[in-house]
C-alpha positions in Angstrom: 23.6 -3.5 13.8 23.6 -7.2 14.4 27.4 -6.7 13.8 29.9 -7.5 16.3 32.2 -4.7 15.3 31.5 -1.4 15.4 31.1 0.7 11.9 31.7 4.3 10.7 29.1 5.9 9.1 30.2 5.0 5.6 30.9 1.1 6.0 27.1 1.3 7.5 26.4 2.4 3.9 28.8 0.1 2.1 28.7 -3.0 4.3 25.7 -3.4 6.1 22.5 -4.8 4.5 20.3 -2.3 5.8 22.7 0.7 4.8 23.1 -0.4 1.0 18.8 -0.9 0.7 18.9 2.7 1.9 21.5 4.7 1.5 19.8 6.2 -1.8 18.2 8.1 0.8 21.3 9.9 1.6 22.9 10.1 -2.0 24.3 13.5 -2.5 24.0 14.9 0.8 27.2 16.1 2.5 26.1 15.3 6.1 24.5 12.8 7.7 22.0 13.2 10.6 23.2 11.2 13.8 21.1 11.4 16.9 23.8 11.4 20.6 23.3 10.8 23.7 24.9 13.5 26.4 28.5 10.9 26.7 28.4 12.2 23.1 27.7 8.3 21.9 25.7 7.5 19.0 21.7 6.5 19.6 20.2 6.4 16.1 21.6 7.3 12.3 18.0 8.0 10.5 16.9 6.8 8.5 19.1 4.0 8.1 19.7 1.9 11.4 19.5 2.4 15.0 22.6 1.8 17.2 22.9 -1.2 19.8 22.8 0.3 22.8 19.4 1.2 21.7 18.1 -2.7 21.6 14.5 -3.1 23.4 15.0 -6.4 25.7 12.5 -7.5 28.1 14.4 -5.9 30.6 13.7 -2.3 29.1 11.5 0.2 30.9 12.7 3.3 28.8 11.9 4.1 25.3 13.0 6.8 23.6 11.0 7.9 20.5 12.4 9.2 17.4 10.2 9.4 14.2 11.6 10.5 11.1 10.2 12.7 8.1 9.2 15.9 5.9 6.4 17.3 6.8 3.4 17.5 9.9 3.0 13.6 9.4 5.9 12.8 11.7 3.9 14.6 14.6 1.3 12.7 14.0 3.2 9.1 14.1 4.8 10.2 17.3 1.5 11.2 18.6 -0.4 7.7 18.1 2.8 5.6 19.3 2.8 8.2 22.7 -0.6 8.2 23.6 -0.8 4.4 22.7 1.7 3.4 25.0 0.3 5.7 27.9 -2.5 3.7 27.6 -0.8 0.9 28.4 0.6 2.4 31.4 3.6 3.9 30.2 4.5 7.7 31.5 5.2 10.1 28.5 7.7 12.7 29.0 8.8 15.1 26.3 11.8 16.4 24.7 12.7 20.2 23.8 13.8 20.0 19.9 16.5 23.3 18.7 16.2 24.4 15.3 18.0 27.6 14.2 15.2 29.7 14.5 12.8 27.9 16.8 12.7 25.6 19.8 9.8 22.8 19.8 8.5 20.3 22.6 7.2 17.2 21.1 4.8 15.1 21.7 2.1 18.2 21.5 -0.7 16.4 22.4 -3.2 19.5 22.4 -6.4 18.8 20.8 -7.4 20.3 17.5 -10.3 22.4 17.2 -13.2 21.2 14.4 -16.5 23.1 13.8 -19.2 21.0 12.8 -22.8 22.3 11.2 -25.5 20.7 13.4 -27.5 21.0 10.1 -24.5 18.8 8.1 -25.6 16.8 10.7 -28.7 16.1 10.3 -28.3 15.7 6.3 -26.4 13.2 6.4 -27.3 10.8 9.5 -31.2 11.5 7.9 -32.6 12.3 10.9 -32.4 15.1 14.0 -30.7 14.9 17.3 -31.1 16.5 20.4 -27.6 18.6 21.6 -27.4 16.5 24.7 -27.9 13.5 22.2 -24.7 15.0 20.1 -22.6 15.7 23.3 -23.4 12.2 24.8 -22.1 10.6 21.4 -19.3 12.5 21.0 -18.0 12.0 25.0 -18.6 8.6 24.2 -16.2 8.9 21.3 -13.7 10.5 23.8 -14.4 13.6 21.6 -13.8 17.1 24.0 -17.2 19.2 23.2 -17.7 23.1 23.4 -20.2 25.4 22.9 -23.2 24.0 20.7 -25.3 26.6 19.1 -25.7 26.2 15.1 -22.5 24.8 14.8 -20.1 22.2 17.4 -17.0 23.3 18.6 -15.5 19.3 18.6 -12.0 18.9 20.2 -10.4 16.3 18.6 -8.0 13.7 20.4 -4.3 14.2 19.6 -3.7 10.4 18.6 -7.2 10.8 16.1 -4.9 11.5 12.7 -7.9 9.7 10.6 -10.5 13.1 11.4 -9.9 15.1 9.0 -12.9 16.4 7.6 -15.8 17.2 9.5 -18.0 14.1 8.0 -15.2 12.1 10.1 -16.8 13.8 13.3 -20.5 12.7 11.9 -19.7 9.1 11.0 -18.1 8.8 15.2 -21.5 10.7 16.2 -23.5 8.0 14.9 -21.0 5.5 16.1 -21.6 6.8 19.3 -25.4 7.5 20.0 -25.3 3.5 18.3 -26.1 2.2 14.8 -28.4 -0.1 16.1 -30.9 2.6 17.6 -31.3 4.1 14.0 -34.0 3.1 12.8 -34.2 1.1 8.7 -36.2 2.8 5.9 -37.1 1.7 2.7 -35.7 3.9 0.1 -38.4 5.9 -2.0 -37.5 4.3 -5.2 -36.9 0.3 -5.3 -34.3 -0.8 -8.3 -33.1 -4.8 -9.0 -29.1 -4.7 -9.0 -27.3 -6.9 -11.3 -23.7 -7.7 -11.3 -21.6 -5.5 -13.5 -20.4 -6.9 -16.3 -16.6 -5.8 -14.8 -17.5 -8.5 -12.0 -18.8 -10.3 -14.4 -15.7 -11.5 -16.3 -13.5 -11.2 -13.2 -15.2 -14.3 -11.9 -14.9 -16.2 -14.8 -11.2 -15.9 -14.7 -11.2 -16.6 -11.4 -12.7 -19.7 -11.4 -10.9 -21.1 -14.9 -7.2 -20.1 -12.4 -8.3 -21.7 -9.5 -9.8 -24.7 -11.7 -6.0 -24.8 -13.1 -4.7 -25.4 -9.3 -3.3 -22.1 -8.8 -3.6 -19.7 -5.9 -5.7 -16.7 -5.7 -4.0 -13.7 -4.2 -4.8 -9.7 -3.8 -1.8 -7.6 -4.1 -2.3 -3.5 -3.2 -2.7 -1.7 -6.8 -0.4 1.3 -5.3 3.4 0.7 -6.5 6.6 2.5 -7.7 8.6 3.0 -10.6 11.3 1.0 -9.4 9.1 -2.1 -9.5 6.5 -1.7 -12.4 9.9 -0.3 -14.9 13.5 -0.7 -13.8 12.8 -4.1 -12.1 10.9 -5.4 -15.4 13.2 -3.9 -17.9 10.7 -2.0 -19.1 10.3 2.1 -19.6 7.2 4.4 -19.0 5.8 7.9 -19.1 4.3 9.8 -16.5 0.6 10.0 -17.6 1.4 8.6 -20.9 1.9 5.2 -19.3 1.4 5.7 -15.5 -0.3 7.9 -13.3 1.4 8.7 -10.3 0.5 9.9 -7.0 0.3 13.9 -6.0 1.3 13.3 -2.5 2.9 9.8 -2.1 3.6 9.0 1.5 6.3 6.6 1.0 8.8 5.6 -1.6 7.4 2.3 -2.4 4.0 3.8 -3.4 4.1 6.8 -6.0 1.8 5.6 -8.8 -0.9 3.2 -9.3 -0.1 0.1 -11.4 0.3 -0.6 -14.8 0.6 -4.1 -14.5 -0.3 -7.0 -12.5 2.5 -9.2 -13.0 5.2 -7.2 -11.1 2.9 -7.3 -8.1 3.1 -11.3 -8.4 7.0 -11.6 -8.5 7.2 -9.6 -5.1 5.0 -11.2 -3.7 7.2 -14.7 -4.8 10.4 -12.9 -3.7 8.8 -12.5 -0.1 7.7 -16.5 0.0 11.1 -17.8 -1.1 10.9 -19.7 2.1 7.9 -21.7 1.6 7.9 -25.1 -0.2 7.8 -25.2 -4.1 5.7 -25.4 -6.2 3.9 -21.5 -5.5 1.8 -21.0 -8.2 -0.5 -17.6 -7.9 -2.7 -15.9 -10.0 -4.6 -12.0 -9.9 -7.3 -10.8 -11.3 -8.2 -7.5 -11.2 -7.6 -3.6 -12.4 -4.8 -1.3 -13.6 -4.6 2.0 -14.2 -2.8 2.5 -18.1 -2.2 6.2 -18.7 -5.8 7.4 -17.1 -7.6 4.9 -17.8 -9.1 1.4 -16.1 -8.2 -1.9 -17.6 -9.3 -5.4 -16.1 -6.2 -7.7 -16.2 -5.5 -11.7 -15.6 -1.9 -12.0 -14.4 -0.1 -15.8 -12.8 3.2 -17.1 -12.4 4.4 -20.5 -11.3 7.8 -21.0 -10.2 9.9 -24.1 -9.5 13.1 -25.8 -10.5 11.7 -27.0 -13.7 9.7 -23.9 -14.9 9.7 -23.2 -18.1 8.3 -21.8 -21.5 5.8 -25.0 -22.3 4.4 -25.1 -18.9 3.4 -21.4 -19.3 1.7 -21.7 -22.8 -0.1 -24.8 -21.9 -1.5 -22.4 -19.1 -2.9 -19.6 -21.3 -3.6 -22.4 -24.1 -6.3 -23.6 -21.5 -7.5 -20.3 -19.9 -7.8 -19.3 -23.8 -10.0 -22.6 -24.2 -11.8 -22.0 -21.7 -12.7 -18.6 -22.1 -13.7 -19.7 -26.1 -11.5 -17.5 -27.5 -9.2 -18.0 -30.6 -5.9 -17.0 -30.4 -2.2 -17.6 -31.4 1.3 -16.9 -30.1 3.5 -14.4 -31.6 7.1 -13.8 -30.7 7.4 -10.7 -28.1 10.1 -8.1 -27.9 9.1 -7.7 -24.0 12.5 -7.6 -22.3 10.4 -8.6 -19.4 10.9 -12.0 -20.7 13.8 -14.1 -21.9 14.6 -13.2 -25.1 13.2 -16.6 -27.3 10.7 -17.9 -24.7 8.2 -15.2 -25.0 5.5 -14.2 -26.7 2.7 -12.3 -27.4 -1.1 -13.2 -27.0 -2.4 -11.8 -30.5 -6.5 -11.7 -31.0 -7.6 -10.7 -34.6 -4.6 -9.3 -35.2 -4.3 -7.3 -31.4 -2.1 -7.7 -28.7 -4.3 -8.9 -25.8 -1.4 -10.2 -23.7 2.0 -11.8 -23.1 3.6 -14.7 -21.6 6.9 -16.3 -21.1 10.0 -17.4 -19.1 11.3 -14.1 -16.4 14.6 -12.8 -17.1 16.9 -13.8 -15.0 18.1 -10.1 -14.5 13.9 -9.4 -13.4 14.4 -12.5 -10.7 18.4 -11.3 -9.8 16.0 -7.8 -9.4 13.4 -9.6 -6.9 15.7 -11.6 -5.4 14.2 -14.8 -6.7 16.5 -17.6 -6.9 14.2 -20.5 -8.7 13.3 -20.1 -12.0 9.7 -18.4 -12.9 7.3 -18.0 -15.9 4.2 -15.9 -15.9 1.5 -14.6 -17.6 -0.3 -11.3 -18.3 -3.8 -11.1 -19.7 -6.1 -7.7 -20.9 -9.1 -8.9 -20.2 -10.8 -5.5 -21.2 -9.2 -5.9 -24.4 -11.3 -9.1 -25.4 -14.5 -8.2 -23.4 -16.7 -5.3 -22.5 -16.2 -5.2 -19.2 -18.0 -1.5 -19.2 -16.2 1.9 -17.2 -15.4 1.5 -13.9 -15.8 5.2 -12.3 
């Protein structure tokens, strides 16, 4: 806990800084799962916070293992951090698990059992090999091998989670019998690539930001609600606005961005201890409802940010990019409500820019003052479909 008291399970979720990020994890449940050890003391309250007696020192030579989760993945975690660890020497034992109806041992680190076509094979590596040429590659790849007729019986490793399709088990069989014995063809027909036009204007933004002194950085386009929305002060649809993800493995990545400019202010919010100025521009793609867009998104922040600074920023980038333009006040509650505005093109929104709200930096946990820019780039070019 860090604490030198001890807690009950509720100050954990009222006190501690660990409890209050997660105890929406818990809301409206009536228990709460506490993992004991047989003196009937507490080891581990997932998912919130381990206990203290559970502290890894250099001095520890046991581990115990607990992953937490829904579904098959949790096997699968366990897996990779047991076998990883025998590797290093370490002797796994396993534990028997209760449930009402069943009794598990974990970790189950029996293989799984793949058939692969020795024809797939063939189609995609482009050429034939021998079966003592596929058994050879797959040993090498620590791959268990059956019986090889017209299909493979492959066993895979327990701590291989990333086979999962049978084109996995090709890509290690070329791996294995060794890239550099394949030998290079020419391809029957010859074509001259040019960039697309998507690169195209990406570059040119690039070069105007970093031209401008600020930073280039690449945030991941998978986000959340919580950031892209309620963070912003802004509202969106499913589909109409956002697409989210089917099967989302965590909480801080269920839907693919909207917007760049959220990205930026986590990013800020996880350098607050690095010296000021940070100024850091993106450029690159969101997904808006179902559909691509290439955006231009930068902030600065420091003590003295403030509206001017901003609009002399996209005032240049504008320039630059020979484009005539003019500001026009915003309702974006994104922004502080009279030092905001609107990019406006021919009469079209193409952007906005402005000083943060101090409720989206309270959000962020930004303590300096920050103002930002957001860009559609796909709005004043054509930029073409990205598939």
């Amino acid at each position: 806990l860090d604490f030198s008291e001890e807690m009950t399970v509720a100050e954990i979720l009222e006190r501690h800084p660990k409890g209050k990020e997660y105890r929406f994890i818990l809301e409206g449940k009536n228990v709460y799962p506490m993992i004991v050890d047989s003196k009937g003391e507490t080891i581990s309250f997932p998912p919130i916070i381990n206990a203290e007696k559970t502290r890894v020192k250099e001095t520890t030579t046991d581990l115990f293992i607990d992953v937490t989760g829904f579904d098959e993945n949790v096997d699968k975690a366990l897996n990779i951090l047991a076998t990883m660890l025998a590797d290093r020497g370490g002797i796994i034992e396993s534990v028997s698990i209760a449930y009402p109806n069943k009794v598990i041992t974990t970790p189950d680190l029996s293989c799984r059992k793949m058939n692969v076509k020795k024809k797939e094979i063939s189609a995609l590596l482009g050429f034939e090999l021998s079966n003592e040429e596929i058994r050879l590659a797959l040993e090498r790849m620590r791959f268990g091998v059956g019986e090889i007729g017209e299909s493979i019986e492959v066993l895979v490793p327990p701590y291989r989670a990333d086979i999962m399709h049978e084109w996995d088990v090709i890509e290690d069989i070329a791996i294995g019998y060794g890239y550099d014995r394949i030998e290079p063809e020419y391809p029957a027909t010859n074509t001259i690539g040019q960039a697309h036009n998507w690169n195209e204007v990406r570059e040119v933004a690039r070069e105007i930001m970093l031209g401008l002194g600020y930073l280039e950085v690449i945030t991941f386009t998978l986000t959340n609600e919580r950031a892209q929305y309620e963070y912003m002060r802004r509202k969106g649809e499913a589909w109409k606005d956002y697409t989210p993800l089917m099967h989302p493995l965590t909480e801080d990545h269920t839907i693919v961005r909207t917007d760049i400019l959220p990205k930026l202010l986590e990013l800020l919010s996880l350098n607050t201890h690095h010296a000021m100025p940070q100024r850091i521009f993106e450029v690159g793609d969101v997904v808006v409802g179902t559909k691509n867009e290439l955006r231009l998104a930068a902030c600065s922040t420091h003590s003295k940010a403030n509206f001017a600074e901003i609009r002399s920023v996209v005032q240049a980038v504008m320039r630059e990019l020979d484009v005539e333009w003019k500001a026009v006040e915003s309702e974006d509650e994104a922004f502080i409500e009279g030092r905001r505005a609107n990019i406006v093109v021919d009469g079209k929104k193409v952007g906005v820019f402005g000083e943060i709200h101090p409720e989206v930096l309270e959000n962020f946990k930004l303590a300096t003052p920050v103002v930002g820019f957001e860009l559609y780039l796909s709005e004043l070019f054509d930029v073409g479909e990205l598939l």
